[in-house]
Backbone as a printed PyTorch tensor [residue, N CA C, xyz], in Angstrom:
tensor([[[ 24.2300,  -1.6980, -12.4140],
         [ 24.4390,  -2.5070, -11.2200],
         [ 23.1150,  -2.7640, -10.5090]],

        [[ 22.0480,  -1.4570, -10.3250],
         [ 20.8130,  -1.8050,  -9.3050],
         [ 20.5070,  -3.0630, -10.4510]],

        [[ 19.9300,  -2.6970, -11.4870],
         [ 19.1710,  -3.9820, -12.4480],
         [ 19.5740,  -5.0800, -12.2110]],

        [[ 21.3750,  -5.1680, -12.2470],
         [ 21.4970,  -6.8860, -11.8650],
         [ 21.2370,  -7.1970, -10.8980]],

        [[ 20.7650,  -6.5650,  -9.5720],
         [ 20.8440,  -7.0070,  -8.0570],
         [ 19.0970,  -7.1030,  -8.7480]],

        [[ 18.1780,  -6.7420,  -8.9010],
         [ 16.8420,  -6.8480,  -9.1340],
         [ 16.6240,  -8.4860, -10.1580]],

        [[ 17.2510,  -8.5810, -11.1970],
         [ 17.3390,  -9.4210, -12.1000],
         [ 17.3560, -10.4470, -11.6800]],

        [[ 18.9060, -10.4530, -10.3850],
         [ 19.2340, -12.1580,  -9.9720],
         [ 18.1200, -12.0980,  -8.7850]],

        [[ 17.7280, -11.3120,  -7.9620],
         [ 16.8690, -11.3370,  -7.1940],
         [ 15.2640, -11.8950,  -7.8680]],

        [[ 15.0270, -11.5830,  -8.8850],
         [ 13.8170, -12.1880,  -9.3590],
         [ 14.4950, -13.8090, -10.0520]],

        [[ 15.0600, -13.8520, -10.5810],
         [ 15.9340, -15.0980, -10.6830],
         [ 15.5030, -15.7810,  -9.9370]],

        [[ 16.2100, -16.0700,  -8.4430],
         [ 15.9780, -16.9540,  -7.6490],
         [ 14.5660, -16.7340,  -6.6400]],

        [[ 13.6190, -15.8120,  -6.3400],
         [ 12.3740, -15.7770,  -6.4890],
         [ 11.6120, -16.4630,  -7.0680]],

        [[ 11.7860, -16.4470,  -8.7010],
         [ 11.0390, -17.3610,  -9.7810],
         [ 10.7330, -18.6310,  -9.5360]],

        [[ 12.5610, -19.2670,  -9.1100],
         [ 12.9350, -20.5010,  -8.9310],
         [ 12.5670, -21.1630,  -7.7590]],

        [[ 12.2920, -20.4190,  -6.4490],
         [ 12.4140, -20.5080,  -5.4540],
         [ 10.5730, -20.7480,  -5.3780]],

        [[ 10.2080, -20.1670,  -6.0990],
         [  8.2520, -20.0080,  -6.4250],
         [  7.7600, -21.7340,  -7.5210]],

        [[  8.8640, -21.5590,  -8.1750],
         [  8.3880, -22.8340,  -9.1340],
         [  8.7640, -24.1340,  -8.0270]],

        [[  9.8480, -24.1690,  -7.6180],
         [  9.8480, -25.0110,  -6.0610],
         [  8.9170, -25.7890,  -5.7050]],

        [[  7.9930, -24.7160,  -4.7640],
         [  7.2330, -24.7360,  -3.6510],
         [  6.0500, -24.9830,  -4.6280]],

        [[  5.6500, -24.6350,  -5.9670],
         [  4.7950, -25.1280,  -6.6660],
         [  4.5340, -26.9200,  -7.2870]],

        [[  6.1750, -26.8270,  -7.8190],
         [  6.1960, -28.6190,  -8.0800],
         [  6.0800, -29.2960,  -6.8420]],

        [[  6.5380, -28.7830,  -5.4000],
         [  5.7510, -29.8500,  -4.3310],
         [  4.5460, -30.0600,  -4.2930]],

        [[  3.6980, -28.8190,  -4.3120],
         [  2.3600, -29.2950,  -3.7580],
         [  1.3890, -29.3050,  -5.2120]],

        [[  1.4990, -27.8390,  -6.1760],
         [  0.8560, -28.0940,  -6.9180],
         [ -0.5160, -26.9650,  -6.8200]],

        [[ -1.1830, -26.6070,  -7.2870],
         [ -2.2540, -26.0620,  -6.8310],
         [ -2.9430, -26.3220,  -6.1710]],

        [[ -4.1780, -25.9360,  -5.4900],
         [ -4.9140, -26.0210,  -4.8410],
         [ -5.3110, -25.8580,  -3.3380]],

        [[ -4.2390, -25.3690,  -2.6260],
         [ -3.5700, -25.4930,  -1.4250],
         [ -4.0320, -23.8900,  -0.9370]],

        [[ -3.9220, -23.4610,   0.6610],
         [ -4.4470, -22.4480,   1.0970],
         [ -3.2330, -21.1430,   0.4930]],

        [[ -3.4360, -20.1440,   0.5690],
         [ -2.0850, -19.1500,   0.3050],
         [ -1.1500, -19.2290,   1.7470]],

        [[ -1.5090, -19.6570,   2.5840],
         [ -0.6930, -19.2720,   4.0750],
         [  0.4120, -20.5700,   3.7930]],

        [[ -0.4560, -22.0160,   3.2320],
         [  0.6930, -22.8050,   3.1140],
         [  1.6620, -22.2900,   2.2490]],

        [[  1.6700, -21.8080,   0.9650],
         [  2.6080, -21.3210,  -0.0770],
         [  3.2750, -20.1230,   0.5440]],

        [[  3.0260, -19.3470,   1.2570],
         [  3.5830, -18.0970,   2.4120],
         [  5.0710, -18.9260,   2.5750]],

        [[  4.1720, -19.9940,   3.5710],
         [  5.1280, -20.5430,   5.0440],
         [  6.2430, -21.2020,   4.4000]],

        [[  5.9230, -22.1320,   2.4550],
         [  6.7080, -22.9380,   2.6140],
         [  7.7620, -22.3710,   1.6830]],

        [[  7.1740, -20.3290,   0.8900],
         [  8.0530, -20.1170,  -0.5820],
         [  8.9440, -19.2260,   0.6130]],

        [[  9.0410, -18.6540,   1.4970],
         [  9.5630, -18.2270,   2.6230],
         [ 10.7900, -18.7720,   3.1340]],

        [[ 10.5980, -20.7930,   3.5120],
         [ 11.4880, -21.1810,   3.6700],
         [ 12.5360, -21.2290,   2.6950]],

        [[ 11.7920, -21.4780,   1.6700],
         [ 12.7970, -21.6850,   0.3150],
         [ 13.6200, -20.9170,  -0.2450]],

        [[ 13.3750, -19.6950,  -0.1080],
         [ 13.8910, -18.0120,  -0.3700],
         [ 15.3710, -18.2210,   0.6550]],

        [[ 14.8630, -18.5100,   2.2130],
         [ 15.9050, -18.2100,   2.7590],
         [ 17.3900, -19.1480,   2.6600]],

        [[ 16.6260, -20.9570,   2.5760],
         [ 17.1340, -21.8040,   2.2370],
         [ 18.2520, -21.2790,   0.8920]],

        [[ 18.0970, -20.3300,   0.3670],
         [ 18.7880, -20.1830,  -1.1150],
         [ 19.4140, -18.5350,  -0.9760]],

        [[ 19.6680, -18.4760,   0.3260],
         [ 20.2860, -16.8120,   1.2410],
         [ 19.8460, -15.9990,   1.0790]],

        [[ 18.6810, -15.6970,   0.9790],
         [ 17.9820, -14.2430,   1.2430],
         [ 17.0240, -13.4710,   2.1550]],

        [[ 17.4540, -12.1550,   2.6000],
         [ 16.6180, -11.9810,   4.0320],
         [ 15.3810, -11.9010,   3.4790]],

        [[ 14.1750, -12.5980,   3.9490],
         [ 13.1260, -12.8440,   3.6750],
         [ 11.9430, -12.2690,   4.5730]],

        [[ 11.3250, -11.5430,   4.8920],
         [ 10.6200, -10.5930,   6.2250],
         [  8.7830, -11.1450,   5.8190]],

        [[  7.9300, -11.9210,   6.5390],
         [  6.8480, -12.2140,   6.2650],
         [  5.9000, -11.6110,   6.9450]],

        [[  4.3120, -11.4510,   6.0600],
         [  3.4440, -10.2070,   7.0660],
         [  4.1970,  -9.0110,   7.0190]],

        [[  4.9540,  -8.0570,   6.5130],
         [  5.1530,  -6.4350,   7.0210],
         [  3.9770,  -5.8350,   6.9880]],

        [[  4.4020,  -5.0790,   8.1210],
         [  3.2760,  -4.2500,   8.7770],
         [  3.6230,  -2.8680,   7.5200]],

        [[  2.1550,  -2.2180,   7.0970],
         [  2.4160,  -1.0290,   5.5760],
         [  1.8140,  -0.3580,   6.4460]],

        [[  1.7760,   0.9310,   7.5460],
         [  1.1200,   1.9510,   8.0510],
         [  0.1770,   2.5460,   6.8350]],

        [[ -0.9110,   2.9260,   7.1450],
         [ -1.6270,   3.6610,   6.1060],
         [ -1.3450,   5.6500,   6.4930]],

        [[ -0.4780,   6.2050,   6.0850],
         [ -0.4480,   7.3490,   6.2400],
         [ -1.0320,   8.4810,   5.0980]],

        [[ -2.2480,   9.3130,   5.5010],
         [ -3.0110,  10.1330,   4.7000],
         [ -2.2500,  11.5680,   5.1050]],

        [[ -1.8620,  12.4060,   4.3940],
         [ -1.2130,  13.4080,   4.3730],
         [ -0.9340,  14.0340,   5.4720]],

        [[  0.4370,  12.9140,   5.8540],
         [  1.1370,  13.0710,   6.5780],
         [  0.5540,  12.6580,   7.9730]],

        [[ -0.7430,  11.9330,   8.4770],
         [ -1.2840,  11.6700,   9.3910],
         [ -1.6020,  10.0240,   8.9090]],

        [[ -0.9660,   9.3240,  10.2070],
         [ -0.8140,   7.8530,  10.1270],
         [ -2.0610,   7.3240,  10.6880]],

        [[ -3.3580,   6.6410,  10.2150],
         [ -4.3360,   6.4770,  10.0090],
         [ -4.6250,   4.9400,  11.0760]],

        [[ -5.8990,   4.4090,  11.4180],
         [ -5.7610,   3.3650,  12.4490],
         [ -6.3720,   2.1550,  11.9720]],

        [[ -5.4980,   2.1170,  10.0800],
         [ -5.4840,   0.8700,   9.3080],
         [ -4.2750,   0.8080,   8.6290]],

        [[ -4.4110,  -0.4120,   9.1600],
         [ -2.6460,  -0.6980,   8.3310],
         [ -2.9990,  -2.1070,   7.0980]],

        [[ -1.9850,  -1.8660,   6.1210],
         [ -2.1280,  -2.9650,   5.4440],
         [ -0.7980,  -3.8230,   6.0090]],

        [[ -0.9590,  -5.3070,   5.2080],
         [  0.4360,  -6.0700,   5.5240],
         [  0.5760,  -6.6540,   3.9770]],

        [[  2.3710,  -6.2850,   3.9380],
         [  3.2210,  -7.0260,   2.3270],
         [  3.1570,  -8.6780,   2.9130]],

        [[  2.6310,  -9.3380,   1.5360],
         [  3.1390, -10.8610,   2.3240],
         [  4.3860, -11.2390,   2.4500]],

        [[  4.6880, -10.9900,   1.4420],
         [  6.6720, -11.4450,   1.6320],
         [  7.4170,  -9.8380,   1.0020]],

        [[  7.9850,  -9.7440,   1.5650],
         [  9.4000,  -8.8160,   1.4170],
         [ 10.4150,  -9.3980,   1.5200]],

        [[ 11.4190,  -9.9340,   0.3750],
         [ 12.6770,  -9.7040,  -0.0770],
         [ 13.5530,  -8.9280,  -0.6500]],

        [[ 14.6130,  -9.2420,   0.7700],
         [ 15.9750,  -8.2660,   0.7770],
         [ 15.6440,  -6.4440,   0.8950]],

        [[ 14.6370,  -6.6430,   1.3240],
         [ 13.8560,  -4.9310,   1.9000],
         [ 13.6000,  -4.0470,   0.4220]],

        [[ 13.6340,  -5.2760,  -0.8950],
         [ 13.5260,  -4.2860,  -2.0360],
         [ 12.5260,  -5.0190,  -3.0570]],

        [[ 11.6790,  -6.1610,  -3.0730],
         [ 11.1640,  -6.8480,  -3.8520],
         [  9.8910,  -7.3870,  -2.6890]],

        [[  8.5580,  -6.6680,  -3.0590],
         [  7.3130,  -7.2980,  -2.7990],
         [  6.8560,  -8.2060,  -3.3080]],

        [[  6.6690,  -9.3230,  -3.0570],
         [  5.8990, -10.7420,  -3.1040],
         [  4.2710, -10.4740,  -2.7950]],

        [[  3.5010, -10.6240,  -3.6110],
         [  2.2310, -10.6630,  -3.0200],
         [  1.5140, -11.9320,  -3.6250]],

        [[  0.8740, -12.7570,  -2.8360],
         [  0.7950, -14.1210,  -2.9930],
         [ -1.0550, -14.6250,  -3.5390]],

        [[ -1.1220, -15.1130,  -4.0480],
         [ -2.3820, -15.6560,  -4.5750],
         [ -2.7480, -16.8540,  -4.9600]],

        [[ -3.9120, -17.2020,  -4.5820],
         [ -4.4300, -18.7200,  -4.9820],
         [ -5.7350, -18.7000,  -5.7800]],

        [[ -5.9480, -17.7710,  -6.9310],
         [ -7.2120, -17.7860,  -7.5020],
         [ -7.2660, -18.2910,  -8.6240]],

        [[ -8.3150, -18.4840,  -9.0120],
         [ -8.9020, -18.9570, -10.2220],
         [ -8.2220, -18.1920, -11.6250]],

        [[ -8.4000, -16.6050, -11.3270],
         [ -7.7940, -15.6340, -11.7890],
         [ -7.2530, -14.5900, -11.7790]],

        [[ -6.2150, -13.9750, -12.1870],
         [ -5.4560, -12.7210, -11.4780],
         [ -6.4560, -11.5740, -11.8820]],

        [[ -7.2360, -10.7810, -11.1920],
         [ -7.9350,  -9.7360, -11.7980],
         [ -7.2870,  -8.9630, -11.8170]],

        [[ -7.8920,  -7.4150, -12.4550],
         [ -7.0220,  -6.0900, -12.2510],
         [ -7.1520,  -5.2360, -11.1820]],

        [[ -7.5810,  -6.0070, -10.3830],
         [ -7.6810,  -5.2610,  -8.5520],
         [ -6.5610,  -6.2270,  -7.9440]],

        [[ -6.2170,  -7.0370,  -8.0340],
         [ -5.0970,  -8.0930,  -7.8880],
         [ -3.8030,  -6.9160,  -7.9760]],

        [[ -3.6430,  -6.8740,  -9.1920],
         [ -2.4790,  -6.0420,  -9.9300],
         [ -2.4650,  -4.5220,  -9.4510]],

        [[ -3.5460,  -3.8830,  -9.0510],
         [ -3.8530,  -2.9550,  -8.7780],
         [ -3.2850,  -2.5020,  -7.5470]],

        [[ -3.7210,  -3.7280,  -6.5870],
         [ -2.9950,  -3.8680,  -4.7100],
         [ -1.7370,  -3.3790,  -4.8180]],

        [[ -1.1190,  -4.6040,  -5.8100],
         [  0.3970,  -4.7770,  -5.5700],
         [  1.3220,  -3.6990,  -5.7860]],

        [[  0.3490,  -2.4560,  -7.0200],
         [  1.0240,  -1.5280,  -7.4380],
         [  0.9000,  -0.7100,  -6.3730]],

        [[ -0.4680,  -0.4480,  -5.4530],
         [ -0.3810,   0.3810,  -4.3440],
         [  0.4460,   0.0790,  -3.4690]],

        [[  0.8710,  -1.1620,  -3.1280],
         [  1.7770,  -1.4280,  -2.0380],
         [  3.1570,  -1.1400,  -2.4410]],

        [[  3.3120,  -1.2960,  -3.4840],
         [  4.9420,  -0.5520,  -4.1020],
         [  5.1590,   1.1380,  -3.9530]],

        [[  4.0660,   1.8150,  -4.1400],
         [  3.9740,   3.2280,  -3.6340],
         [  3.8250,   3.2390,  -2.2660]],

        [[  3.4820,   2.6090,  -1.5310],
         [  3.0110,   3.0200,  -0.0480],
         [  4.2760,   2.6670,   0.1950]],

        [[  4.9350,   1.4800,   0.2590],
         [  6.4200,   1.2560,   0.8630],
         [  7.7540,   1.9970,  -0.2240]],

        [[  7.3290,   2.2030,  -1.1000],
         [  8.3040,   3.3390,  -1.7840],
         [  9.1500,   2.1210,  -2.1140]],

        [[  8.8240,   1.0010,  -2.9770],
         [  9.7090,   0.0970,  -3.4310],
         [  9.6460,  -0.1550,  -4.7020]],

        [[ 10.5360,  -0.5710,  -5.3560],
         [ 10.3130,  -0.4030,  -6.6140],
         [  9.6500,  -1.7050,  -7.6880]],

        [[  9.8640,  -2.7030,  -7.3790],
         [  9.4780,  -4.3760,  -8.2970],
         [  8.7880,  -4.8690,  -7.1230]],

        [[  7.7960,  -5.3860,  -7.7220],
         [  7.2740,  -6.6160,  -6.9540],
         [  6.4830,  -7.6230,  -8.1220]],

        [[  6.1770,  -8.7400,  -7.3990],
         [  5.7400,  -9.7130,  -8.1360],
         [  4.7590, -10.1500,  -7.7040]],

        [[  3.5310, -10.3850,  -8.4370],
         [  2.2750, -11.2530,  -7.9070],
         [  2.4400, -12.9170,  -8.5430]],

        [[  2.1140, -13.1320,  -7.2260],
         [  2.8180, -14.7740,  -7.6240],
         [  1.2540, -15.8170,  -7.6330]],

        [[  0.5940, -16.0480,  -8.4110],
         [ -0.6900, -17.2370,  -8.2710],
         [ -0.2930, -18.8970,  -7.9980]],

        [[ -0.5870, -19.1040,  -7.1930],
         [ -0.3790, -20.6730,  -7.0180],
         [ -1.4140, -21.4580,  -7.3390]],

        [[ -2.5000, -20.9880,  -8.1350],
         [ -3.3650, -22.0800,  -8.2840],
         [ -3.3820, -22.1620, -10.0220]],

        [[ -2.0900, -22.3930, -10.4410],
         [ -2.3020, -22.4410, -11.7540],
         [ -1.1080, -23.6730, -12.3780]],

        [[ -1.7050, -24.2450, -13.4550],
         [ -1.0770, -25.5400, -13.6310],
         [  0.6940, -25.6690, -13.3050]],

        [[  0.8320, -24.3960, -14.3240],
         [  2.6600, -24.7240, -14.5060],
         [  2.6880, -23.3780, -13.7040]],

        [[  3.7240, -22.9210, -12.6780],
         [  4.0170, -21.8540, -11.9440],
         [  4.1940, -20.6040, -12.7550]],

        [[  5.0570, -20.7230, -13.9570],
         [  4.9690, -20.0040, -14.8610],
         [  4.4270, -19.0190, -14.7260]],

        [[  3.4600, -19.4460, -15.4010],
         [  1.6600, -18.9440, -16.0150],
         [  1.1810, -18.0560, -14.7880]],

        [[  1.8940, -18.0410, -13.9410],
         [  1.3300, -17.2840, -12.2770],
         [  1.6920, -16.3880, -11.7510]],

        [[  2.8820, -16.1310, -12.8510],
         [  4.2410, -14.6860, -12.3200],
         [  3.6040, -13.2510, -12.6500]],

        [[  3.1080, -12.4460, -12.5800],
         [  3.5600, -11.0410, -13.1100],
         [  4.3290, -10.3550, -12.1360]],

        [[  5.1270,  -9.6440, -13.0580],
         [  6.2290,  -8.7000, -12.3010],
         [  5.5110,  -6.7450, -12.5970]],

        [[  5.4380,  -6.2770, -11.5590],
         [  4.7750,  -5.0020, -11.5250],
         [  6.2430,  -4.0300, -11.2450]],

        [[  6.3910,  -2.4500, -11.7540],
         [  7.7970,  -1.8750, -11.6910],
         [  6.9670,  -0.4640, -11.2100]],

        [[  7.0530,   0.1400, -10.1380],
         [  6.7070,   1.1600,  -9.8830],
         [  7.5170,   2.1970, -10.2950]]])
């Protein structure tokens, strides 16, 4: 049962990402692809939370840097958003720390500057 709620949840994520890609296309800032894969998520019923605040807590003492998830869907799927040339392995690296820091399990790094949306997905599984 969790897998299918994760499955259709990346489902319409995917769809909801290829979207906001065939409008504009590459090249565009990441805040526009934020503002507009955000609307689209919710447009298609899902609670969608943008910017979360990630406290940085060092053993057991909450520290006076915080990171922020770009998109959080349905309080169980991190979105972390990109417009580069290329996904490096500090890219992939973030997204996996931010899945441990919020104790969540899937997230997806999504690139928007790449021809077909496709080509822009990785899915990370903590």
């Amino acid at each position: 049962m969790r897998n299918i709620i994760y499955k259709e949840l990346s489902y319409k994520i995917v769809g909801a990402a290829i979207e906001v890609h065939k409008e504009f296309g590459p090249g565009l800032f990441e805040s526009i692809y934020e503002y507009c894969l955000v609307k689209e998520l919710r447009n298609r019923g899902l609670k969608v939370e943008r910017q979360v605040l990630l406290p940085l807590i060092y053993k057991g003492e909450r520290l006076s840097k915080d990171f922020f998830i770009d998109v959080l869907v349905e309080d169980k799927i991190i979105l972390e958003l990109k417009c580069v040339e290329i996904i490096l392995p500090v890219h992939e690296v973030q997204l996996l720390s931010y899945l441990k820091l919020a104790d969540k399990r899937l997230g997806m790094l999504l690139n928007f500057n790449v021809p077909v949306m496709k080509q822009g997905i990785i899915r990370k599984v903590n």
